[in-house]
Structures are given as structure tokens and as C-alpha cells.
C-alpha positions in Angstrom: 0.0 0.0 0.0 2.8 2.3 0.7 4.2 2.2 -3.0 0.6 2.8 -4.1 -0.2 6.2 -1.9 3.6 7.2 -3.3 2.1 7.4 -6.8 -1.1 8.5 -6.2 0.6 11.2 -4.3 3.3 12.0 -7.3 0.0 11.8 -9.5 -1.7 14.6 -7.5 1.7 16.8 -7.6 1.5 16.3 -11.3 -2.2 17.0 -11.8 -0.9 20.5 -9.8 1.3 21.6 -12.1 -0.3 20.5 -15.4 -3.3 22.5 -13.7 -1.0 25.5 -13.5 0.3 25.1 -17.0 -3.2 24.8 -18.6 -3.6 28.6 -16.8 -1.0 30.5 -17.6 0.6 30.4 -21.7 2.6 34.1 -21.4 5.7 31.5 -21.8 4.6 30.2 -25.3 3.1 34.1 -26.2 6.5 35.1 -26.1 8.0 32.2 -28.3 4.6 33.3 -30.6 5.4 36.6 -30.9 8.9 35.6 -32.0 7.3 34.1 -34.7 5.3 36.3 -35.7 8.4 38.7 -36.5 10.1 36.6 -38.4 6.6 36.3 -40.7 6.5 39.9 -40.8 10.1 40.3 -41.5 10.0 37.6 -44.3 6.7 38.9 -45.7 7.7 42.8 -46.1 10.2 41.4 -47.8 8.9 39.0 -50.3 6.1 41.7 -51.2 8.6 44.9 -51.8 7.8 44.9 -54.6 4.4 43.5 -55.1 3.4 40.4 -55.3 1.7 37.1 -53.1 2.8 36.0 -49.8 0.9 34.4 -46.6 -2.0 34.3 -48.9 -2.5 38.1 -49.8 -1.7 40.1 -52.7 0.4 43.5 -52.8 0.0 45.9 -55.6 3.3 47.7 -56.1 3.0 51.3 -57.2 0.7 52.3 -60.2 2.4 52.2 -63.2 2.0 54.6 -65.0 0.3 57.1 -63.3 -0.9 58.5 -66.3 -0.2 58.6 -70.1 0.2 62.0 -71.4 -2.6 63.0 -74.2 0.0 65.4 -76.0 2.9 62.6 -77.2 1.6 59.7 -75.6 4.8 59.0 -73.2 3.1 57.0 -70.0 4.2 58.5 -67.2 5.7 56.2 -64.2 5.1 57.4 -60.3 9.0 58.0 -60.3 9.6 60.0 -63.3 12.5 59.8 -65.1 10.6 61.0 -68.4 11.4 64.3 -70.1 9.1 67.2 -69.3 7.0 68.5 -72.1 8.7 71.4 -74.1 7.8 75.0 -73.7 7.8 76.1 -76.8 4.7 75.2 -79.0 7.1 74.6 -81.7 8.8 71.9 -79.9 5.9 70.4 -78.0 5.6 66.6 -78.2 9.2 66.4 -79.3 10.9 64.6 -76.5 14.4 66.3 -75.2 13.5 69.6 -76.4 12.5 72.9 -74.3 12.4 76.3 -75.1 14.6 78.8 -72.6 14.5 82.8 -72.2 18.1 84.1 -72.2 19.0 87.1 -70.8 21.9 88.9 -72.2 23.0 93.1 -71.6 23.2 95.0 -74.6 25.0 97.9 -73.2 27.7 97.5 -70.4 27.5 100.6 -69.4 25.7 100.8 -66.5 25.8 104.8 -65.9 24.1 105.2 -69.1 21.5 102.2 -68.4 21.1 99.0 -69.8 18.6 96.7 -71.1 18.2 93.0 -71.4 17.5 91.9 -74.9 15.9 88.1 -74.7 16.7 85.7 -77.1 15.0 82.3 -77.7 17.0 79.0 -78.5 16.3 75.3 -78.0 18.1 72.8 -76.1 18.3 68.9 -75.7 19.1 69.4 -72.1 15.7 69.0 -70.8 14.6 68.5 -67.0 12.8 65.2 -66.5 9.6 64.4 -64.6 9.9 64.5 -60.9 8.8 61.2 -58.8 5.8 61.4 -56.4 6.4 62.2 -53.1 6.1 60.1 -49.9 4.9 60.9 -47.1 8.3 61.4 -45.6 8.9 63.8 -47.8 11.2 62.2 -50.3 10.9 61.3 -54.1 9.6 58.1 -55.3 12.5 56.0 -56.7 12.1 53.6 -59.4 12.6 49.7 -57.5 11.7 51.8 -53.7 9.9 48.9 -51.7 6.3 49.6 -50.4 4.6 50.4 -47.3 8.9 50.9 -46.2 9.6 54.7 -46.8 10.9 55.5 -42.7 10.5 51.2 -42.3 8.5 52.8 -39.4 5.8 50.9 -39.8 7.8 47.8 -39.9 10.4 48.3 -36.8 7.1 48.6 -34.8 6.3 44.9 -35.9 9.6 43.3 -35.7 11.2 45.5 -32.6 9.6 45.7 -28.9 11.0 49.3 -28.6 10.0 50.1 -32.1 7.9 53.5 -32.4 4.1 52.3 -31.7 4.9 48.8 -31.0 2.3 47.0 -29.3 3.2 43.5 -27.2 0.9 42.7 -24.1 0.6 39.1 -22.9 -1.1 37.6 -20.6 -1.8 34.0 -18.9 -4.6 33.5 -21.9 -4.6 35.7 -24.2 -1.8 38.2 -25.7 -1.8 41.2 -28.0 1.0 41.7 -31.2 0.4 44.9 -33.7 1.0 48.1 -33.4 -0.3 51.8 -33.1 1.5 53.3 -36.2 -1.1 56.3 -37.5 -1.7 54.7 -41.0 -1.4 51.1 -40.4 -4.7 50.3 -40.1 -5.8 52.3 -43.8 -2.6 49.9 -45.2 -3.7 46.8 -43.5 -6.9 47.1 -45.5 -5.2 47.1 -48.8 -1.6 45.4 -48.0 -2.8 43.0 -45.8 0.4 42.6 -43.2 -1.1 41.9 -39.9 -2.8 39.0 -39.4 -2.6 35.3 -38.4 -3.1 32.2 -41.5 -4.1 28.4 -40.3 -0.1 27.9 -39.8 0.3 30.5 -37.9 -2.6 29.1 -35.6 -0.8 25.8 -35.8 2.7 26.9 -34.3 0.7 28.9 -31.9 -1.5 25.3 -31.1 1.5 23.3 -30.7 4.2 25.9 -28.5 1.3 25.8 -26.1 1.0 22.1 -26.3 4.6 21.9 -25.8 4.6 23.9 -23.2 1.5 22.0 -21.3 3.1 18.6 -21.7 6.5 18.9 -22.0 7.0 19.7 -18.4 9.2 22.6 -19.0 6.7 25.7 -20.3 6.6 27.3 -17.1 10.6 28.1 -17.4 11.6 28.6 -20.8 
């Protein structure tokens, strides 16, 4: 009888702790949230320039932004195309621009001078400009999306990051983050959410943690 009331007595003890285990998963939270930055880190990646990932689709920037009626050159959000000319002359002719030159037609100054303007052409011609972002900087041609400060993204990959949000608790926990326009992004560049796999890892570090004896110290 003595051996019997040992076990029974080692079975209670472990009824205890797999009692406490079953309340409390902050442990495997924080080995979820790891996770879940890699997937974000991998995912901004893979979709910097458009594409699939995780089961959502990015556009990448609209190309082009607009085809212009006069020669018919389309327009990309970066530029890069010559500006149309000035002169009527010269309009729809790409590389050319009419420019007003200046020019004194009596040095001396005590007597007064005038500027006599002359026209000529040129194949120096400024290009179109690329959009701006909102920090302020021009649209490059290959720039990746949603990644202009990588604000946005430190906040879902770092725990100090600007607007990062990481709470957990013994059943539930919270991953995101408070970034002014990430919720008008998430809508169209779906980056924060959790796919059957996800779910999955989740399922199985708290299994891991209720069973394998050791989720209460890792």
C-alpha cells in the first residue's frame, strides 16, 4: 500500500502543475510573438515589390500614373521622363525645351542698360519628378512599399520600435502596433494577421509547453 499512496501522491503533484500550466501560456506568447516577427520580416520582404505572400496580394506602385494626351509617353510614379517642351514649336518632341536668355546689350551701367531676350532650344531638358512620400522624399524607381521611414515595420519586428504593441497575458496576448496609418494599409496590404499555420505553431508551443513539463521556465 505504501508504494501505491507514493504514486497517487506523485499523481496529484502532477495533476498540480499541469493545472497550472493549462492557466498560464505568457511562456509560449513570447515564443509566438517571436514568430510572428520573423513572418512579418520575411513577408515585407517577399512583397517589396508586389506580389503574393501568406495568402494576400500587394500591388506595387501604379504604373504609370498616367499617359500623357499630347505625345503619348506614360508616365511612371518616379519619373525619369522628359518634361514636355515650352515652346509650341517643340511640343511633343521629346528632349527639347524652349529657354528665355538674358543677355546686356550695353555694359555701361551709368548710361542704363537693357536685357534683350533671345529664344533658342536645347536637348538638355529636366525630367519628370517622382511622387512624393509621405516622408517627404521622391519616389524612386525599384523603392519597396509600405517601407519609406521602415517605421511601420520596426514597430512589428522591434519591442522598442515606435508604436509597437506587445501585451501578454496567462490567456490571451496582443501583437500589432499603433502606427497612425497602419490600419488604412492593413486594408489594402494585408500585413497583420494570423493564416491556419500560424494558428498551428501557436497550437503546438502551447502544447509543448502544457506537456513537455518545462513551459513554465523557458
Amino acid at each position: 500500500m505504501a508504494v501505491v499512496s507514493n504514486e497517487i501522491r506523485a499523481l496529484k503533484i502532477d495533476l498540480s502543475r499541469l493545472n497550472g500550466r493549462l492557466g498560464n501560456h505568457s511562456v509560449a506568447f513570447r515564443r509566438f510573438e517571436n514568430h510572428m516577427r520573423t513572418q512579418m520580416i520575411e513577408h515585407f520582404q517577399e512583397l517589396r515589390l508586389g506580389g503574393t505572400n501568406r495568402g494576400v496580394t500587394w500591388a506595387y506602385f501604379k504604373t504609370p500614373v498616367y499617359v500623357r494626351k499630347t505625345d503619348g509617353v506614360a508616365v511612371p510614379p518616379w519619373g525619369g521622363v522628359p518634361r514636355l517642351a515650352a515652346s509650341r514649336a517643340y511640343q511633343g518632341t521629346a528632349g527639347w525645351r524652349l529657354s528665355v536668355l538674358g543677355s546686356f546689350s550695353n555694359r555701361n551701367r551709368n548710361s542704363g542698360s537693357s536685357i534683350v531676350r533671345d529664344r533658342r532650344s536645347t536637348v538638355k531638358e529636366r525630367t519628370v519628378r517622382g511622387h512624393l512620400r509621405p516622408s517627404g522624399k521622391r519616389l524612386a524607381e525599384g523603392d519597396s512599399i509600405l517601407q519609406d521611414t521602415r517605421r511601420l515595420l520596426t514597430s512589428l519586428t522591434s519591442v522598442s520600435g515606435m508604436g509597437a504593441i506587445r501585451e501578454r497575458g496567462p490567456l490571451e496576448m496582443r501583437f500589432g502596433t499603433a502606427v497612425a496609418y497602419a490600419e488604412i494599409q492593413n486594408r489594402t496590404r494585408p500585413f497583420l494577421f494570423f493564416t491556419n499555420t500560424d494558428r498551428d505553431v501557436l497550437e503546438r508551443m502551447i502544447l509543448d509547453g502544457t506537456i513537455g513539463g518545462t513551459g513554465g521556465n523557458r
